[in-house]
C-alpha positions as CSV (number, residue, x, y, z in Angstrom):
1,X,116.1,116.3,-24.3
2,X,115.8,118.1,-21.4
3,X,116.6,118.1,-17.2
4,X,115.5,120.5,-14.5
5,X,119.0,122.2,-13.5
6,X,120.6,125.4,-12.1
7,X,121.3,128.2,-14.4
8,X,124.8,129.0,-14.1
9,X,126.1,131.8,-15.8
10,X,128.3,131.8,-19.1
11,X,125.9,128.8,-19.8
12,X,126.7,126.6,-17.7
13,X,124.2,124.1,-15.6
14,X,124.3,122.5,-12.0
15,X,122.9,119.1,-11.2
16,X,123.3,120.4,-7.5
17,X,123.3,123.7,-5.4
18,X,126.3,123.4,-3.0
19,X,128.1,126.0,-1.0
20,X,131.7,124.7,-0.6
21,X,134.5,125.9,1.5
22,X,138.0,124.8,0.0
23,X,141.3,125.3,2.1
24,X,144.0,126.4,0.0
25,X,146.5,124.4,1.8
26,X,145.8,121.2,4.2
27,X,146.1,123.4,7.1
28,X,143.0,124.8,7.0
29,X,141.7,121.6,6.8
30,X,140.3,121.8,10.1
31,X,139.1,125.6,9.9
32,X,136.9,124.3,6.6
33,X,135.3,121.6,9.2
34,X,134.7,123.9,11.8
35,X,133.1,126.3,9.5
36,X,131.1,123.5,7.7
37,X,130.0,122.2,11.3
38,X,127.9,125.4,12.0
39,X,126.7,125.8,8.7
40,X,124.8,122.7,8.7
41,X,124.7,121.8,4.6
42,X,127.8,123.6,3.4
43,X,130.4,121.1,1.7
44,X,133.9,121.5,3.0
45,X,136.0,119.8,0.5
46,X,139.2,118.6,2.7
47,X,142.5,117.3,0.8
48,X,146.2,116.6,1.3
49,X,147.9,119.4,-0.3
50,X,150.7,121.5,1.4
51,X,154.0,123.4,1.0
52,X,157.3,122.4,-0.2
53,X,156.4,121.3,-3.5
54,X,157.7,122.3,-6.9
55,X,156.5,125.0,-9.4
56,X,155.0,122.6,-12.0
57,X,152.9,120.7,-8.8
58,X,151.7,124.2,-7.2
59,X,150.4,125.0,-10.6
60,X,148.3,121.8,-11.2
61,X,147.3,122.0,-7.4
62,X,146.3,125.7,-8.2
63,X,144.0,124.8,-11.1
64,X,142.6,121.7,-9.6
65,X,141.3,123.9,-6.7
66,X,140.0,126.8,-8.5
67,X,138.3,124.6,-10.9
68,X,136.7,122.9,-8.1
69,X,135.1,126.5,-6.4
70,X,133.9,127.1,-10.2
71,X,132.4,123.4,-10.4
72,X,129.3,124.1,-11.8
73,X,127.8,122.0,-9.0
74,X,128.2,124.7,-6.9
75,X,126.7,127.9,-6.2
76,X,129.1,129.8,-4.1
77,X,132.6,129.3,-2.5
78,X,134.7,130.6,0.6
79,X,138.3,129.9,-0.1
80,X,140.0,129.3,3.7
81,X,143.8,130.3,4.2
82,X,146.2,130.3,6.9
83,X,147.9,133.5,5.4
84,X,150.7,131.6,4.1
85,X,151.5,129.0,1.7
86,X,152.8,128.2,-2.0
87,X,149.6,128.9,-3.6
88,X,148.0,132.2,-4.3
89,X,144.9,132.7,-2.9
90,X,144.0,135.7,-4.2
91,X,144.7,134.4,-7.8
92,X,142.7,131.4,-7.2
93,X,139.3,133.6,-6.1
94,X,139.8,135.4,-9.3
95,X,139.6,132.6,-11.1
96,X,137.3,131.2,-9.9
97,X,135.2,134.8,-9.9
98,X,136.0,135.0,-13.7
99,X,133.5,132.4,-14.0
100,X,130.2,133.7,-12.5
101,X,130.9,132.4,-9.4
102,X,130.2,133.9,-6.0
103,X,133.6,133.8,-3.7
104,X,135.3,135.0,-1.2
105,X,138.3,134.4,0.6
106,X,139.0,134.2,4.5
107,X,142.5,134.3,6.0
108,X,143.6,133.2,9.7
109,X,146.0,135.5,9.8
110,X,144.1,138.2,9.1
111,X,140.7,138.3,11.0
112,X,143.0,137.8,13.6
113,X,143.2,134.6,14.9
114,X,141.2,130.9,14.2
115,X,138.0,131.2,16.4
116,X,137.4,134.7,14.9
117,X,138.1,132.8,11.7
118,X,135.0,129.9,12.3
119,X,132.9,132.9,13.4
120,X,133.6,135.4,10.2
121,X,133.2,132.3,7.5
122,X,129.9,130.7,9.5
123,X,128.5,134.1,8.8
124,X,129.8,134.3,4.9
125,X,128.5,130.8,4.3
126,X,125.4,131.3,5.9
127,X,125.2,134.6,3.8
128,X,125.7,132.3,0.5
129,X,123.5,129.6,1.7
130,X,120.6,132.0,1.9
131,X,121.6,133.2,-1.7
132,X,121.7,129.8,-3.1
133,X,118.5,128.7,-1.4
134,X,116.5,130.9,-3.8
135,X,117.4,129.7,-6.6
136,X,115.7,127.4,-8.5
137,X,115.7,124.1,-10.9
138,X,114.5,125.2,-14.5
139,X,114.7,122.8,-18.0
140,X,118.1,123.1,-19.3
141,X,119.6,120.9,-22.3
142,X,121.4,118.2,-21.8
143,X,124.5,119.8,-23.9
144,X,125.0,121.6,-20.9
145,X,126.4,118.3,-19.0
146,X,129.8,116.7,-18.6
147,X,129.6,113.3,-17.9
148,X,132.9,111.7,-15.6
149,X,133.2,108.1,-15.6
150,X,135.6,105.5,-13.9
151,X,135.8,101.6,-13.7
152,X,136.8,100.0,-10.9
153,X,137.6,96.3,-9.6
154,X,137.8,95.3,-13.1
155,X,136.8,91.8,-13.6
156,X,136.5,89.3,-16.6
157,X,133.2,90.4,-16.7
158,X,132.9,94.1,-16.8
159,X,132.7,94.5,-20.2
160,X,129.3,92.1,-20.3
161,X,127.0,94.1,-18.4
162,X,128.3,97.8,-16.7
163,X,130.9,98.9,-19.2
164,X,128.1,98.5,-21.8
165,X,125.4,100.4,-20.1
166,X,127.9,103.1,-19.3
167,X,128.5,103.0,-22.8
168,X,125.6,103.9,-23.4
169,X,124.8,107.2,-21.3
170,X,128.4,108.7,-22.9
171,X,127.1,108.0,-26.2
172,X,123.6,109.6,-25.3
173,X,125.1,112.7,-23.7
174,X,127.7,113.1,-26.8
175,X,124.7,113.2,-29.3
176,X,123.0,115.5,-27.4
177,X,125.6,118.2,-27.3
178,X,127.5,117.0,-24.3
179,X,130.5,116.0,-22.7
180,X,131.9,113.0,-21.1
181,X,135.7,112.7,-19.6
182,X,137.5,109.3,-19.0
183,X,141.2,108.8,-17.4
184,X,143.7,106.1,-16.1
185,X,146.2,106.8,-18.8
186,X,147.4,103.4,-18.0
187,X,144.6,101.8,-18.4
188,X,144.8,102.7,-22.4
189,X,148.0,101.0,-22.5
190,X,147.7,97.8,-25.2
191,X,144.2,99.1,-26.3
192,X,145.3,102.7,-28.0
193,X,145.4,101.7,-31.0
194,X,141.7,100.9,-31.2
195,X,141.3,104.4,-29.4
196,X,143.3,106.5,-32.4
197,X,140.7,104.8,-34.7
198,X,138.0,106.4,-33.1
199,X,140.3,110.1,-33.1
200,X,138.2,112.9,-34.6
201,X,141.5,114.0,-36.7
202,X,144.8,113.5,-37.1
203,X,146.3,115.7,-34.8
204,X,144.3,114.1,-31.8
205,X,145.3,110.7,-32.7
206,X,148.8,112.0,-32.4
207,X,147.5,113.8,-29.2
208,X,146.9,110.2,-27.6
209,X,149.5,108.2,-29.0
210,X,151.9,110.7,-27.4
211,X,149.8,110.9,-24.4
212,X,150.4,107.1,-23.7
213,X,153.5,106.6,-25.4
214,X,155.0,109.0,-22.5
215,X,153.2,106.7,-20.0
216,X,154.3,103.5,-20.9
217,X,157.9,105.1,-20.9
218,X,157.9,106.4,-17.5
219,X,157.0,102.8,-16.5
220,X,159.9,101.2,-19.1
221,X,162.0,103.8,-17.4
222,X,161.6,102.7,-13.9
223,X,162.1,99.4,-14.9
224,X,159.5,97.3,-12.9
225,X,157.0,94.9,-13.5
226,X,154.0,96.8,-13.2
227,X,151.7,94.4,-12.7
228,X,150.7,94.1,-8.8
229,X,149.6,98.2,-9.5
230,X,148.2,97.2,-13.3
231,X,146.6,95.1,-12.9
232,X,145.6,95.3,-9.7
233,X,145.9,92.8,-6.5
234,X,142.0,92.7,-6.6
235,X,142.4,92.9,-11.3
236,X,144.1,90.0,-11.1
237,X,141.8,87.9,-8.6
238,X,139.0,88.8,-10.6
239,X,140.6,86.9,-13.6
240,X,142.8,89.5,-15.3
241,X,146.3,88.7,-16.3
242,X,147.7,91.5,-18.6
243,X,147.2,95.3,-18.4
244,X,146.0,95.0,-22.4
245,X,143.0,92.5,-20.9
246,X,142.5,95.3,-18.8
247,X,142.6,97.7,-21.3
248,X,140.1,96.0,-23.7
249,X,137.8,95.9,-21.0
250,X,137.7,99.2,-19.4
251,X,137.5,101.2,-23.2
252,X,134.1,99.9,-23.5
253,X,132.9,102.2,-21.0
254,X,133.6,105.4,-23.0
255,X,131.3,104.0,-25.7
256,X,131.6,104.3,-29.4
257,X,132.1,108.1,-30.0
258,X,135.3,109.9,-31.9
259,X,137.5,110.7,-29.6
260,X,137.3,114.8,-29.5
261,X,140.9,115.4,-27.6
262,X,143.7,114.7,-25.0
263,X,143.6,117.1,-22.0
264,X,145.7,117.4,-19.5
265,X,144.6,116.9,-15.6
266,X,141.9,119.3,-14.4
267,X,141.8,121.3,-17.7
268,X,138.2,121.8,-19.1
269,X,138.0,120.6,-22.4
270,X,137.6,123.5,-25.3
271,X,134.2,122.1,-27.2
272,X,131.9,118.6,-26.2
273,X,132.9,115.9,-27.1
274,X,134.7,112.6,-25.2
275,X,137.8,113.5,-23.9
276,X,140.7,111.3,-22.3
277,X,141.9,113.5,-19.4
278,X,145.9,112.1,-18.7
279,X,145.9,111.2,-15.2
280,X,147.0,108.5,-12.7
281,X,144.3,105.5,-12.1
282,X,144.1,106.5,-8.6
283,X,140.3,107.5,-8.1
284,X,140.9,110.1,-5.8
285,X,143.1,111.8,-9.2
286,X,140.7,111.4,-11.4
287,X,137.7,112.6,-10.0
288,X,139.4,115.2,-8.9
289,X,140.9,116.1,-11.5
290,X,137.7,115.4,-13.4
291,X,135.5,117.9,-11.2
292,X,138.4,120.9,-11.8
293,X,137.4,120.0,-15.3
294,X,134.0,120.6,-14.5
295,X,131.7,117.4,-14.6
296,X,129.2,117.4,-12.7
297,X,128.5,114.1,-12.3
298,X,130.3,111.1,-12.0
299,X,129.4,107.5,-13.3
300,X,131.4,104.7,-11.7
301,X,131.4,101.1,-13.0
302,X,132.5,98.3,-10.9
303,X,133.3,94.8,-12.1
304,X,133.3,93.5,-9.0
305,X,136.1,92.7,-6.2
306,X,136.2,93.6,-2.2
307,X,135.7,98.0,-2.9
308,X,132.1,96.7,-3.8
309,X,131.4,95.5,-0.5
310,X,131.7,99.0,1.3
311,X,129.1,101.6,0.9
312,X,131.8,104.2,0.5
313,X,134.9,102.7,0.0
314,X,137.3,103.4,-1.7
315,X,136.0,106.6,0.5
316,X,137.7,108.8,-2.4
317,X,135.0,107.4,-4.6
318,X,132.5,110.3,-2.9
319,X,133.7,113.7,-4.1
320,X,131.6,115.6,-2.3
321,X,130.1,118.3,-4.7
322,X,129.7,115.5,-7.5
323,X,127.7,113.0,-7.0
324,X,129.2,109.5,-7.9
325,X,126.3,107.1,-9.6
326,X,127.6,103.5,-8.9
327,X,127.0,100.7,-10.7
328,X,127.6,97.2,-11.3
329,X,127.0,93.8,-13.2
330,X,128.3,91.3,-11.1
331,X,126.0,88.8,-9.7
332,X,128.7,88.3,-7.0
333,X,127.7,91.5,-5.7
334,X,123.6,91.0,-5.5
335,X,124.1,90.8,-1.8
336,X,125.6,95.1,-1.5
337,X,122.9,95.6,-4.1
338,X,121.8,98.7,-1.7
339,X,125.6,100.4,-2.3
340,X,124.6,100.9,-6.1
341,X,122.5,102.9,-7.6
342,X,122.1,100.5,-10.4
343,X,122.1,96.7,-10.6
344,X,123.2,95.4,-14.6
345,X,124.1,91.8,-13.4
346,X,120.6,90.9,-14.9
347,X,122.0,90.9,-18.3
348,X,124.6,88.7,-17.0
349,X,121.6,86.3,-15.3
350,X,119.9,86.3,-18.3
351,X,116.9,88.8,-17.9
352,X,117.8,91.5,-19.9
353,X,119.4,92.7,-22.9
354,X,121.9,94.5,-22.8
355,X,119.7,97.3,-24.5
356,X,117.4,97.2,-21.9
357,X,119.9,97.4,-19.4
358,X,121.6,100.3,-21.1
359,X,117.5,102.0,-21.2
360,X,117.1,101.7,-17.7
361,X,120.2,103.1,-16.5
362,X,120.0,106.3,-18.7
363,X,116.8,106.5,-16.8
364,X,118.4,106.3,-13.4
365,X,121.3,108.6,-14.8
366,X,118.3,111.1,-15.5
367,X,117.2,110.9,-12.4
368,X,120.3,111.7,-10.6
369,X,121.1,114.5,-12.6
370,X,117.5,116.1,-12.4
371,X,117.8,115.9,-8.1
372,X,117.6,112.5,-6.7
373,X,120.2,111.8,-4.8
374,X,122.9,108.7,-4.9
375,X,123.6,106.3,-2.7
376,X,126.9,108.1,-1.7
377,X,125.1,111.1,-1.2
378,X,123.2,109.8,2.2
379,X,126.8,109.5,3.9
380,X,128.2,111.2,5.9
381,X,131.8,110.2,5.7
382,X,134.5,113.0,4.9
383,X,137.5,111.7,2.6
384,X,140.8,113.7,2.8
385,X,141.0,114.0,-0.8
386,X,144.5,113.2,-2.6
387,X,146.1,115.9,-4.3
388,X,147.9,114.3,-7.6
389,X,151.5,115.4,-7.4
390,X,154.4,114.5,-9.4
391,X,157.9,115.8,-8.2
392,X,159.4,116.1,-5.1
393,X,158.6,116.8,-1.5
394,X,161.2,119.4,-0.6
């Protein structure tokens, strides 16, 4: 099976043709803008991430932001600096050169000041624009895909109708060769034993148990009653009680697979395969952390609850070089049927099968990775993304 994609090189495959312009640090945020603004399609990708932060969060910062320049979702990158900072610039555009990937890297400091800055990147991002314009969408194999996907406003009835559908497309991509990454280590918690049944090997299942086991200590270690963040306010409206409901429910959207391996955040998996990636729950982490990793698209799954009556919201939902297909089977939700890009709640309502269901969204999934855009992708909102960080701010 085959979709019309970029040709990366090393052979790797875009569903998109972007030209991003990452800041190293949050201080460039508004140089990135100001580039972005005169270089009318150009994705600035804006985040939170500054100095005074410890060795072990530079380095994850680091690879999260040099694995989103080498996305494969995007065809060039101008990495933006003020000339000083934790991070090293010049490592990062290495990186992300190693890959294929056209970059180059534009200091404050030294072209001599910030409007000399917006003037020298307009004209490097013009420069790549042009160079990205010509190329062109040829058949590439669906191996060449890896496959994000995140639940959200988890309900009673999530696993009835999107979960499954979701399902459905990791399974697909899987047997073609692919990839497909899931997260919210938390949200394995009570439910990881039915995970390590599914390990590929020993030393995976170990991989996981680990994985969580360190979790669920960190919690048992603070010594709270997590739930109020697991489940959530919204979780628990929606008729969840227990974080092991929650659990139950949100493994059904990484389908029925082996499990290939535990990564850890923003690392790109070794071989396909369905890989937990050990992360917060926080969207804005995962998708991140997910795109360093190299998906290049996202499928998100909401139960229902008040995130599914915005268009964009949470905003961090829409990282901007990956498109985010949303979908839903809540009947509650019928009414912000326009925010999805794909309505299951008929399987719910009694007018299709689950299978059905499950056939038509791979369609629509096919769709959005051969060109048509999401419903996210008409906005024009601009998220400052969250950096995941787990030590101190000095």
């Amino acid at each position: 099976m085959d979709f019309p994609g970029y040709e990366r090189p090393g052979g790797r495959a875009g569903i998109r043709n972007y030209v991003s312009i990452i800041p190293v640090t949050s201080c460039s945020n508004e140089l990135a803008c100001a580039i972005a603004d005169g270089a009318a399609g150009s994705v600035p990708i804006l985040h939170n991430y500054g100095c005074m932060r410890l060795k072990p969060d530079n380095d994850r910062a680091h690879r999260t932001l040099a694995g989103l320049g080498s996305n494969p979702n995007v065809a060039a990158t101008l990495l933006v600096e003020m000339g000083c900072g934790m991070l090293d610039p010049e490592a990062m555009a290495q990186e992300i050169a190693a890959t294929g990937t056209p970059v180059e890297l534009l200091s404050v400091k030294s072209v001599g000041g910030y409007y000399k800055a917006i003037e020298a990147g307009q004209a490097i991002v013009r420069s790549m624009m042009a160079k990205a314009s010509l190329q062109q969408r040829v058949p590439l194999p669906l191996n060449t895909l890896s496959v994000g996907i995140k639940c959200g406003g988890s309900a009673t009835i999530s696993s009835a109708a999107g979960h499954p559908a979701t399902g459905y497309v990791v399974d697909t991509i899987i047997d073609e060769g692919g990839t497909a990454i899931f997260s919210e280590t938390a949200e394995v918690i009570g439910a990881e034993h039915l995970l390590a049944r599914r390990a590929a090997n020993e030393q995976v299942k170990c991989d996981l148990l680990e994985t969580v086991g360190r979790f669920e200590q960190m919690i048992v270690d603070y010594g709270v009653d997590i739930r109020g963040a697991q489940p959530t306010p919204g979780n628990i409206m929606s008729g969840l009680t227990t974080i092991e409901e929650k659990s139950l429910g949100a493994l059904v959207k990484t389908g029925t697979r082996p499990l290939s391996g535990v990564v850890d955040y923003g690392v790109q998996p070794s071989a396909p395969g369905l890989y937990l990636m050990d992360s917060t729950g926080w969207p804005c982490h995962m998708f991140l952390g997910m795109a360093a990793a190299g998906s290049q698209v996202f499928i998100f799954s909401l139960g229902g609850g008040v995130c599914g009556l915005f268009p964009s919201q949470p905003g961090a939902f829409r990282t901007p070089i990956v498109p985010t297909i949303k979908i839903t089977g809540d009947p509650t939700l019928k009414p912000e049927v326009s925010f999805f890009d794909y309505y299951a709640g008929t399987v719910i309502e009694g007018r299709q099968t689950k299978a059905e269901a499950s056939e038509e969204f791979l369609r629509v999934f096919l769709d959005v990775v051969s060109g048509k855009p999401t419903t996210q992708e008409y906005s024009t909102y601009r998220e400052v993304l969250d950096m995941f960080a787990s030590g101190p701010v000095m």
